[in-house]
DSSP file (Angstrom, degrees, kcal/mol; ACC not computed):
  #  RESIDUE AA STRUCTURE BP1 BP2  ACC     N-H-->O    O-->H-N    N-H-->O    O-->H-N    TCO  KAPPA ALPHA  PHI   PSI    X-CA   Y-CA   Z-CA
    1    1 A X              0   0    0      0, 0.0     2,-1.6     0, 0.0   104,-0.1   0.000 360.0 360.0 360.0 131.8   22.8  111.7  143.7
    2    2 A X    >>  -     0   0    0    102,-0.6     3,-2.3     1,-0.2     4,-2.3  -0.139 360.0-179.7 -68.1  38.6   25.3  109.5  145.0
    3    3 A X  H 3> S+     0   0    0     -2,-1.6     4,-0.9     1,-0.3    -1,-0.2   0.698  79.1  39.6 -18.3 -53.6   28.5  110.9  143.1
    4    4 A X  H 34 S+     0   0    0      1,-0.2    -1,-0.3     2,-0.2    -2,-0.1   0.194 114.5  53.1 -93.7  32.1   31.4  108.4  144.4
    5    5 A X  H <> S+     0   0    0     -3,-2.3     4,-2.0     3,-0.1     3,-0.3   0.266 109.5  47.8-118.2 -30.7   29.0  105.4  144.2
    6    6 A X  H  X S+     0   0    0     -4,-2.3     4,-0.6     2,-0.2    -2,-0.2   0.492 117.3  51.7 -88.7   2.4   28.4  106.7  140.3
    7    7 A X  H  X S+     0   0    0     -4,-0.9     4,-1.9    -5,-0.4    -1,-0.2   0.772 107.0  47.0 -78.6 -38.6   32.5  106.7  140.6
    8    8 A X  H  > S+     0   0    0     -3,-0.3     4,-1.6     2,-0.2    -2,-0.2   0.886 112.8  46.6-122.2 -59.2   32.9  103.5  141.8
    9    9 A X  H  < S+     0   0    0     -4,-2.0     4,-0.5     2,-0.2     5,-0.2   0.955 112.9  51.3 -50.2 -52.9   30.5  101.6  139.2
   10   10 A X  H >X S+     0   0    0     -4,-0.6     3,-2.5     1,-0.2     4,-2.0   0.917 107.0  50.1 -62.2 -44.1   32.0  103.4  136.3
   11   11 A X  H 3X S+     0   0    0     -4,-1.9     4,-1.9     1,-0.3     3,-0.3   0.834 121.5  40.3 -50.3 -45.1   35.6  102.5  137.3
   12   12 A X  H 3< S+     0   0    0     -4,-1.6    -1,-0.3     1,-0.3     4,-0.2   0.352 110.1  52.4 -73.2   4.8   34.2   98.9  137.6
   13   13 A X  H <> S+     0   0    0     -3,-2.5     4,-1.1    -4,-0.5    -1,-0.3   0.694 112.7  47.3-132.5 -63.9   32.3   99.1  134.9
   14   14 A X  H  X S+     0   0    0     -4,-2.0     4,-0.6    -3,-0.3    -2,-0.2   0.822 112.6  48.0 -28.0 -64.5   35.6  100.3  133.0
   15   15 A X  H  X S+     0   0    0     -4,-1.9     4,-1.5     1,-0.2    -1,-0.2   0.843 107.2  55.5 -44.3 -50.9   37.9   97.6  134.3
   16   16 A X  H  > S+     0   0    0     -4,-0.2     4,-2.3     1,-0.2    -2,-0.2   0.831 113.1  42.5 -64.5 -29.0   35.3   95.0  133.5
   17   17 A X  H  X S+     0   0    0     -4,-1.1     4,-1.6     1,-0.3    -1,-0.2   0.624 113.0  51.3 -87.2 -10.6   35.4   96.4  129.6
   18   18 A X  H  X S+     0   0    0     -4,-0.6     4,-0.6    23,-0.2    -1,-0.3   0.805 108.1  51.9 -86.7 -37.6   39.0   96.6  129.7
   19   19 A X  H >X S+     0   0    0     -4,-1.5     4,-3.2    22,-0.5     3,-2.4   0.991 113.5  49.2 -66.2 -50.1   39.0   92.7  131.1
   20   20 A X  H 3X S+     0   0    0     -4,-2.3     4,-5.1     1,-0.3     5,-0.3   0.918 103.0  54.0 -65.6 -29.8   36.7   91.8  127.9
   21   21 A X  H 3X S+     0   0    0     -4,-1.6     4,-1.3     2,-0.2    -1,-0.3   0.663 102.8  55.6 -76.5  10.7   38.6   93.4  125.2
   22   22 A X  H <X S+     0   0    0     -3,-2.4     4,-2.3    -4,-0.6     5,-0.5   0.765 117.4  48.6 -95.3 -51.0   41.9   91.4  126.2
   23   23 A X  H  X S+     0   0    0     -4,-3.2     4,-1.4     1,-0.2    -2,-0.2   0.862 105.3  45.6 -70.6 -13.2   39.2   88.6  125.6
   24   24 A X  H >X S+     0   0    0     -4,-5.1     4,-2.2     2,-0.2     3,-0.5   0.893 118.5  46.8 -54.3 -66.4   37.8   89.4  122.6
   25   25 A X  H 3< S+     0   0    0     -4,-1.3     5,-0.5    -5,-0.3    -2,-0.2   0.900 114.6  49.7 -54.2 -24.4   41.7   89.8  121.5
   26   26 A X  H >X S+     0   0    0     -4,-2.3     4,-4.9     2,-0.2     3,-3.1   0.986 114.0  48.6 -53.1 -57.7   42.5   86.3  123.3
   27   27 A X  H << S+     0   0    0     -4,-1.4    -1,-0.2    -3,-0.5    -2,-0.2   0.822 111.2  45.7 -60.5 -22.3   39.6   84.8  121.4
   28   28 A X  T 3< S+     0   0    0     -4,-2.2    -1,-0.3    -5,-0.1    -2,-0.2   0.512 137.9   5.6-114.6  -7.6   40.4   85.9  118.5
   29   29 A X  T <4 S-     0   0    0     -3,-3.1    -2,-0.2    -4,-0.2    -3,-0.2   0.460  94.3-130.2-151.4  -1.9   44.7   85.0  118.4
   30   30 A X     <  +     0   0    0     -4,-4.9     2,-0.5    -5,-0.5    -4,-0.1   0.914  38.7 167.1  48.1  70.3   44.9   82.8  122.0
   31   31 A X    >   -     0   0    0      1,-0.1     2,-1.0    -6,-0.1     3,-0.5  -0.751  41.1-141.6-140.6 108.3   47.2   84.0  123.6
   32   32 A X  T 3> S+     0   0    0     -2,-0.5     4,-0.5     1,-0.2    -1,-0.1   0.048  92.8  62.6 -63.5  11.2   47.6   83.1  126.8
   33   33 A X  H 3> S+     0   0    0     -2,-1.0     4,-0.7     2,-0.2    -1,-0.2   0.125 101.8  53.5 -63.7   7.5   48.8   86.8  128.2
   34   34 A X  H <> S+     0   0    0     -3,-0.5     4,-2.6     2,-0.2     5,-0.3   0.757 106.7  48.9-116.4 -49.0   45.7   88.3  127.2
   35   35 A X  H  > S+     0   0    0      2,-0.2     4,-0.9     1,-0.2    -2,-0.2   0.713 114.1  51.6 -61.6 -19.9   43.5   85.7  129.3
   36   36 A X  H  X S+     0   0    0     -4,-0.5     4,-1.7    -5,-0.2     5,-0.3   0.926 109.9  47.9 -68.2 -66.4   45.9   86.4  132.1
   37   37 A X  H  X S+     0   0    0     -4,-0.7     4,-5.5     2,-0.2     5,-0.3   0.947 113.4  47.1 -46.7 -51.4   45.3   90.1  131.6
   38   38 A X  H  X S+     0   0    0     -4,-2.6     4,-0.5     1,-0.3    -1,-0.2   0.907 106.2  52.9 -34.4 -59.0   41.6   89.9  131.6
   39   39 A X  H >X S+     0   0    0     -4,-0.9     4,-1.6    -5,-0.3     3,-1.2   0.927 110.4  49.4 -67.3 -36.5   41.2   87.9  134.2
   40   40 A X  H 3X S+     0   0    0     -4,-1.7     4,-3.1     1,-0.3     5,-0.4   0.963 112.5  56.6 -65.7 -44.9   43.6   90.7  136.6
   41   41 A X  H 3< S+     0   0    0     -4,-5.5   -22,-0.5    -5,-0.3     4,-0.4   0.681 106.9  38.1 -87.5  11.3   41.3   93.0  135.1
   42   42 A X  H << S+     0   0    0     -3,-1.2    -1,-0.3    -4,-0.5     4,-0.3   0.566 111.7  64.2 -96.2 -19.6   38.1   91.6  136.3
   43   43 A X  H >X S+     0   0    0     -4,-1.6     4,-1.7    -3,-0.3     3,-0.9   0.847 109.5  37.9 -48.4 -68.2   39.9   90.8  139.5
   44   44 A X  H 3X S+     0   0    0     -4,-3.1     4,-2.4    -5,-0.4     5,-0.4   0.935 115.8  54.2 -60.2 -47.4   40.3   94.6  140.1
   45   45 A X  H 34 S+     0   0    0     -4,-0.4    -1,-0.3    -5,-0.4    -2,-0.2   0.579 102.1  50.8 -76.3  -4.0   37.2   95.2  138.8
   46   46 A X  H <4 S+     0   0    0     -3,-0.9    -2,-0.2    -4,-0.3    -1,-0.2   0.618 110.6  61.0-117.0 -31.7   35.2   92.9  141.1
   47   47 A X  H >X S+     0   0    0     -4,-1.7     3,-2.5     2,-0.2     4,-1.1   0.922 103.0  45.8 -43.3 -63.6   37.4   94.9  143.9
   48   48 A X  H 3X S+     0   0    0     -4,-2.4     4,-1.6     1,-0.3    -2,-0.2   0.821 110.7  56.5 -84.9 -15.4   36.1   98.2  143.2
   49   49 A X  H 34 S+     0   0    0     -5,-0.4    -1,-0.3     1,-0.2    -2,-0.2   0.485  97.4  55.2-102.2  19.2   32.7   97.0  143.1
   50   50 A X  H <4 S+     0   0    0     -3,-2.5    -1,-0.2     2,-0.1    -2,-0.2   0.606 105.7  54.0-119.2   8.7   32.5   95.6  146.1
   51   51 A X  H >< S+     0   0    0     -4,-1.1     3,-2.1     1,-0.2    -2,-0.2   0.743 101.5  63.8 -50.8 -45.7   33.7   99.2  147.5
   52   52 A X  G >< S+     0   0    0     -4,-1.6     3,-1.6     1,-0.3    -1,-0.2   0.711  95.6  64.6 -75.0 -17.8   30.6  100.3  145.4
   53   53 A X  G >  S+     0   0    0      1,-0.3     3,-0.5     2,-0.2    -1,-0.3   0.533  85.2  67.1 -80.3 -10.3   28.6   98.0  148.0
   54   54 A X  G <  S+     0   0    0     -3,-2.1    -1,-0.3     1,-0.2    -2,-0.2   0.336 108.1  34.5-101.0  26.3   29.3  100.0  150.6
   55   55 A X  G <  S+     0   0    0     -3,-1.6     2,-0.2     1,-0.1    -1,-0.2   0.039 118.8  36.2-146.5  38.8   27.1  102.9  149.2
   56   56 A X  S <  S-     0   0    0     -3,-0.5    -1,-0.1   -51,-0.0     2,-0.1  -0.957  93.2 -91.8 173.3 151.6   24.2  101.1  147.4
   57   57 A X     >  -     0   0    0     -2,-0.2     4,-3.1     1,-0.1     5,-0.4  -0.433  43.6-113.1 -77.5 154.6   22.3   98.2  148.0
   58   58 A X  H  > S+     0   0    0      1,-0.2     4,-2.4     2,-0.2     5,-0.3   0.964 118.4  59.1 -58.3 -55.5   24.1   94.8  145.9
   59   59 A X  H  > S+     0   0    0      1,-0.2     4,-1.5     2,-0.2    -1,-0.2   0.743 114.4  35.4   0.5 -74.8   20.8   94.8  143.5
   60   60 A X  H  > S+     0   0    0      2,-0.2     4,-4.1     1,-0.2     5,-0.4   0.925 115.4  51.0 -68.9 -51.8   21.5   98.5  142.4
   61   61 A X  H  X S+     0   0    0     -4,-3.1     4,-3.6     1,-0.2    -1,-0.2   0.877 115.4  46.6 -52.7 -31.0   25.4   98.6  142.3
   62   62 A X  H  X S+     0   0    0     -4,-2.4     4,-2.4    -5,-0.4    -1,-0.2   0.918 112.0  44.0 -77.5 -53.4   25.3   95.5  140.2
   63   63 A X  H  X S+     0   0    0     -4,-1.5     4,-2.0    -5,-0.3     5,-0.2   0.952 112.6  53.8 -62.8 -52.5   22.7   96.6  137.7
   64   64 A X  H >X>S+     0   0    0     -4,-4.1     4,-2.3     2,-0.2     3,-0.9   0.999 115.5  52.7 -40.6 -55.3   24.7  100.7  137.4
   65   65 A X  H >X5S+     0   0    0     -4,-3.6     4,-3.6    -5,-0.4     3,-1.6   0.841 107.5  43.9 -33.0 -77.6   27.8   98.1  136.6
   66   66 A X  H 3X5S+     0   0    0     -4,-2.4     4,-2.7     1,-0.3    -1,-0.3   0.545 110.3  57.6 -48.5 -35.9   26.3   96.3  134.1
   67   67 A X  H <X5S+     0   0    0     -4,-2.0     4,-2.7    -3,-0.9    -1,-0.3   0.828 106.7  43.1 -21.4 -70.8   25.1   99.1  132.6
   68   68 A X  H <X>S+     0   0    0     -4,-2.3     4,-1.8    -3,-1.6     5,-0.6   0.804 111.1  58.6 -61.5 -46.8   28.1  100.9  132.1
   69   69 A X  H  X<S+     0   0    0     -4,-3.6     4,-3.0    -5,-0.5    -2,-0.2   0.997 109.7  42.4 -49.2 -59.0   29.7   97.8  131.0
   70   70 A X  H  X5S+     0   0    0     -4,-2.7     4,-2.4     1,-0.2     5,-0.2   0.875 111.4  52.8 -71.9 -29.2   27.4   97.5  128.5
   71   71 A X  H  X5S+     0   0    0     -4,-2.7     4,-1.6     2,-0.2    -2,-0.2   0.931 115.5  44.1 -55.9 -55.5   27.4  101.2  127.5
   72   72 A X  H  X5S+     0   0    0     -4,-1.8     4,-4.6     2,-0.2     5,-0.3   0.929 110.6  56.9 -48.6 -76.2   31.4  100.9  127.2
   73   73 A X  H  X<S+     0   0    0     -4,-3.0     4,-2.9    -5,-0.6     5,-0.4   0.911 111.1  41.1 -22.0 -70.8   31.3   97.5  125.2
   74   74 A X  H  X S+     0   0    0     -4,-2.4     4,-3.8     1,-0.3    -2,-0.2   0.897 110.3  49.7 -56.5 -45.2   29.3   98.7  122.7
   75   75 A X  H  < S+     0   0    0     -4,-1.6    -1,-0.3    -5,-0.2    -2,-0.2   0.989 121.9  43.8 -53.9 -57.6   30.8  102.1  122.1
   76   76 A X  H >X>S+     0   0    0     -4,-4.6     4,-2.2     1,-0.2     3,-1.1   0.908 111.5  54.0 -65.9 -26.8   34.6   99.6  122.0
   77   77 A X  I 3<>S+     0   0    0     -4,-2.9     6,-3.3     1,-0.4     5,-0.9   0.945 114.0  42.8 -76.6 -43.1   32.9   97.0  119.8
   78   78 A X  I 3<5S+     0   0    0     -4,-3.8    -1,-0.4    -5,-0.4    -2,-0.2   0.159 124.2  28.9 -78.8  29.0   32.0   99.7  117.4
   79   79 A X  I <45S+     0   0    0     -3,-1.1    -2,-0.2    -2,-0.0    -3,-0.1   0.141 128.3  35.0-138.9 -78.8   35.1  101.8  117.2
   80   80 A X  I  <5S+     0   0    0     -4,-2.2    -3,-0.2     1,-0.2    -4,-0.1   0.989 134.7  20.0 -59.2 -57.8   37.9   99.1  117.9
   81   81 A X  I   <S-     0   0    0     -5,-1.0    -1,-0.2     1,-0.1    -3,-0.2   0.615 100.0-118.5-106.4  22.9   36.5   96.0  116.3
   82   82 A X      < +     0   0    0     -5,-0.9    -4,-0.2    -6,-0.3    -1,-0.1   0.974  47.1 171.5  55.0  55.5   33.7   97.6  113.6
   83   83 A X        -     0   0    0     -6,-3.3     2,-0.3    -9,-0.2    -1,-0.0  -0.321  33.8-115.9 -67.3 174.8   31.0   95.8  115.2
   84   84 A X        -     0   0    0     -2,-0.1     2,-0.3     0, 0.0    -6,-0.1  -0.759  25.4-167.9-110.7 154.7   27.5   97.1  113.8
   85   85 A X        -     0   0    0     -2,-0.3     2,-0.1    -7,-0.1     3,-0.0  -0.766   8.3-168.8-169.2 113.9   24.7   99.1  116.1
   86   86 A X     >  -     0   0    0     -2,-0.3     4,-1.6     1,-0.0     5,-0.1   0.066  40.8 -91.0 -76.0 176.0   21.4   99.4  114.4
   87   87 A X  H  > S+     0   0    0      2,-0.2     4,-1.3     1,-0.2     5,-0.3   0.975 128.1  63.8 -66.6 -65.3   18.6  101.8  116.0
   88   88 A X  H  > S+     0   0    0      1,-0.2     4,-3.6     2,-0.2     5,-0.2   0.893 109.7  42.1 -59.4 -30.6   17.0   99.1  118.1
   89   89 A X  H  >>S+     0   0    0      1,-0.2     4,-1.7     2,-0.2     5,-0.6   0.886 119.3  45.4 -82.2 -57.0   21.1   99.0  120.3
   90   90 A X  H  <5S+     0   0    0     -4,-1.6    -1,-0.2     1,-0.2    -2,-0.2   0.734 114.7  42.4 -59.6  -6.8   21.3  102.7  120.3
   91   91 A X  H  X5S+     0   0    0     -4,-1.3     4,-3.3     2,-0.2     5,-0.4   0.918 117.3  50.4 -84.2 -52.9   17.6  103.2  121.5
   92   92 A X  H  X5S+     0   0    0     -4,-3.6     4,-2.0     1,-0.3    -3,-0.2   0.984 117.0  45.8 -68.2 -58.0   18.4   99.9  124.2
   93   93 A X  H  X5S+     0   0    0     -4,-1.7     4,-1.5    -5,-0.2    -1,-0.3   0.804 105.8  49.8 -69.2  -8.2   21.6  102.0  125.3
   94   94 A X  H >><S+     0   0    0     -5,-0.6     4,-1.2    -3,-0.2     3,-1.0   0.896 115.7  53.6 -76.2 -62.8   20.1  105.5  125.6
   95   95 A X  H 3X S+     0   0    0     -4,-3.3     4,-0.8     1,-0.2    -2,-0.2   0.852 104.5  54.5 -50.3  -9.9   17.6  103.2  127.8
   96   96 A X  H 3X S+     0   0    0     -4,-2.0     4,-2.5    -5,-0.4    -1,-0.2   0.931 102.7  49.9 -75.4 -41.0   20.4  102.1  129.5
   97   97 A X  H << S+     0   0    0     -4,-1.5     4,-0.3    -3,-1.0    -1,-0.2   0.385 112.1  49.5 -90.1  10.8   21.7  105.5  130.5
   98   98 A X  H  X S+     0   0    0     -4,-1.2     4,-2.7     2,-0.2     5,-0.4   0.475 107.1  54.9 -99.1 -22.1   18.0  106.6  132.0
   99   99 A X  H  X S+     0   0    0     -4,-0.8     4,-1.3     2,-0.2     5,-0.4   0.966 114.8  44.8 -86.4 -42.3   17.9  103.0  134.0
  100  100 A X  H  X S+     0   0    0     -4,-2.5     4,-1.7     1,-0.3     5,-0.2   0.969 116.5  40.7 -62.5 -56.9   21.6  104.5  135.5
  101  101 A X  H  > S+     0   0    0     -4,-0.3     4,-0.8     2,-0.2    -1,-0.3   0.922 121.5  43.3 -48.2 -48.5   20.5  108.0  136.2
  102  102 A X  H >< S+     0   0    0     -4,-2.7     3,-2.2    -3,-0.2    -2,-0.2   0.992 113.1  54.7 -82.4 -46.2   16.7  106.5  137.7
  103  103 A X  H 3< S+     0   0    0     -4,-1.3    -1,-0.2    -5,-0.4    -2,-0.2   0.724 115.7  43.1 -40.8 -28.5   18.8  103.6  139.8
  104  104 A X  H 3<        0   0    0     -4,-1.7  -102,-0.6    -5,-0.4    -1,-0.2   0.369 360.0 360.0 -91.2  -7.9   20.8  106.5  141.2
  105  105 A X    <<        0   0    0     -3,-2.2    -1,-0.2    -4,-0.8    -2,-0.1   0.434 360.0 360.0 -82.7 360.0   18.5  108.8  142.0
């Protein structure tokens, strides 16, 4: 298992989730220092994932991202902004964290 390639998608993975909640909080009061932040932090994140390409084919790095992204979203949407998750999202994200573990193996 590729440890600093499963490093390198979560930090991007991270970044990316850090760039959407300053757009959720943009969307939700417009203001443009949060659509400034967002974008830096998808800027940054889009950095460290194209590091993650130099230990994984684009296909896979992209798919681990997205993965963690979505694992991270959900977990913030339900905590910070008391989003709902029903059985059918916690079943899709436990499948989410076998397609990162089989993509990496």
């Amino acid at each position: 298992m590729d440890w600093i390639f499963l490093l390198l998608a979560a930090l991007s993975g991270l970044l990316f989730t850090v760039g959407d909640i300053f757009l959720k909080y943009w969307a939700n009061r417009s203001y443009p220092y949060q659509m400034a932040l967002a974008f830096l932090f998808y800027l940054i994140g889009g950095v460290v994932l194209g590091f993650s390409f130099c230990r994984k084919e684009i296909a896979i790095a992209v798919a681990v991202l997205i993965c963690f992204n979505l694992i991270a979203v959900s977990i913030i949407g339900f905590t910070l902004f008391k989003e709902s998750l029903g059985l059918k999202q916690v079943l899709g994200l436990s499948l989410v964290a076998i397609a990162i573990f089989i993509l990496n193996t």
